[in-house]
N, C-alpha and C positions, 0 to 999 in steps of 0.2 A: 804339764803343770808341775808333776814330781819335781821333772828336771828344775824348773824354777824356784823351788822351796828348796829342792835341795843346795843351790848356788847359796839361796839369801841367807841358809841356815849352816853351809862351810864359812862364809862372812858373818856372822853372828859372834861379838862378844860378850862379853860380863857385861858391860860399859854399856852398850844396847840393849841387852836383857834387864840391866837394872832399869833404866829410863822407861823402859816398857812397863816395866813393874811400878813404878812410883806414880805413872800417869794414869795406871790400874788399883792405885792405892793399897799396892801389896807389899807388904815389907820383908826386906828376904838377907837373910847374912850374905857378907860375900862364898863364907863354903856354901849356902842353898845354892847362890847364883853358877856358882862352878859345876857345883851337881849336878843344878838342869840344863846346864850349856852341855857340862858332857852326854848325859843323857843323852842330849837331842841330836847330837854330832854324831854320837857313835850308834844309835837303835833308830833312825830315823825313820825306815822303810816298816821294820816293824810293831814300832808304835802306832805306825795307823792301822796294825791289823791286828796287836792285842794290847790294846787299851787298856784293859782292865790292869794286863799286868804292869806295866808303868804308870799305873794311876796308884796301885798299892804302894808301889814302888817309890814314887812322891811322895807319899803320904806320912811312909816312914821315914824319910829323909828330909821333908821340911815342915816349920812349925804350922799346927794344926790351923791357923789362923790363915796363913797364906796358901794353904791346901786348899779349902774352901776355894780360895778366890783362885788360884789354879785352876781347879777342877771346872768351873766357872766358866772359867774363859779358853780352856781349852773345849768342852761340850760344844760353846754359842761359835766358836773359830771349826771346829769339825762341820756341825752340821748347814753353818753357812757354805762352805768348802766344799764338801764331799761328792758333790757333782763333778769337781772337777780331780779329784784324789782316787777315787778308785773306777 
């Protein structure tokens, strides 16, 4: 399953991260969008093992409003997942 997130998340752009975000009613500049694309390109492995610290990490990086709904949907997306993640 890694292998497979990690495929869909080297194919993963701005362009798809926005349209994800708009359908989640998150509004993100294009620098958040680039932040959490890199983010998730380059920590991928260890963002499922310290959360916390890429959640801080988020947090100071995009607006408070969108953090919320980040935080959000990354939780309901872990703990539907993580059966198959770790």
């Amino acid at each position: 399953m890694k292998g497979l997130i990690k495929n869909y998340i080297d194919k993963l752009t701005t362009q798809t991260l926005s349209e994800f975000a708009v359908k989640n009613d998150i509004k993100l500049s294009t620098n958040e969008l680039e932040y959490l694309l890199n983010l998730a390109k380059n920590n991928f492995d260890d963002i499922l093992v310290n959360e916390d610290k890429y959640l801080g990490l988020v947090e100071k990086n995009i607006n408070p409003t969108a953090f919320i709904k980040v935080k959000e949907l990354y939780l309901y997306y872990r703990n539907r997942y993580k059966g198959y993640l770790f």
